[in-house]
C-alpha positions in Angstrom: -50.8 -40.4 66.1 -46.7 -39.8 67.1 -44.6 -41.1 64.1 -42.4 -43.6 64.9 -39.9 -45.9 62.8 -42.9 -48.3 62.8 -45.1 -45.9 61.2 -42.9 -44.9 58.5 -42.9 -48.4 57.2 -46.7 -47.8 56.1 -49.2 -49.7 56.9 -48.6 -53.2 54.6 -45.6 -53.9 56.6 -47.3 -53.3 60.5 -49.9 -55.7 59.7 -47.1 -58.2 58.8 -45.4 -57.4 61.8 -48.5 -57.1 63.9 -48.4 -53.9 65.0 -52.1 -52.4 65.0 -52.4 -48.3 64.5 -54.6 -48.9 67.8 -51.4 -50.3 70.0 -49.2 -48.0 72.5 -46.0 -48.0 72.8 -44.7 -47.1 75.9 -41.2 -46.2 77.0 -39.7 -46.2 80.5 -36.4 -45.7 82.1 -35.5 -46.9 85.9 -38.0 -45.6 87.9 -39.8 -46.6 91.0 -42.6 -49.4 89.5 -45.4 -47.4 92.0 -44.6 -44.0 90.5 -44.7 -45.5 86.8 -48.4 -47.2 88.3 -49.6 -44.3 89.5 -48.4 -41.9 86.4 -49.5 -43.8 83.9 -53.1 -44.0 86.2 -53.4 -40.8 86.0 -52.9 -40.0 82.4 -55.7 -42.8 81.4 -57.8 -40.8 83.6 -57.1 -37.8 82.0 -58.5 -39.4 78.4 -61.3 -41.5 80.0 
């Protein structure tokens, strides 16, 4: 699991916050909305 600021907090305050260890956090910058689609297809398909 990537460390993030959310992490750090330990797990007492997530669960007040509901964050679950099982959620993904996903970042993006301005890109074309197909090539996010079709990037973010291909790496579940690489873990499926």
């Amino acid at each position: 699991m990537a460390h993030t600021i959310f992490w750090e907090m330990g797990p007492e305050k997530r669960q007040q916050m509901n964050i679950g260890d099982g959620m993904l956090r996903l970042s993006v910058g301005l890109e074309d909305s197909q090539n996010l689609i079709a990037d973010l297809q291909q790496a579940f398909e690489s873990v499926a």
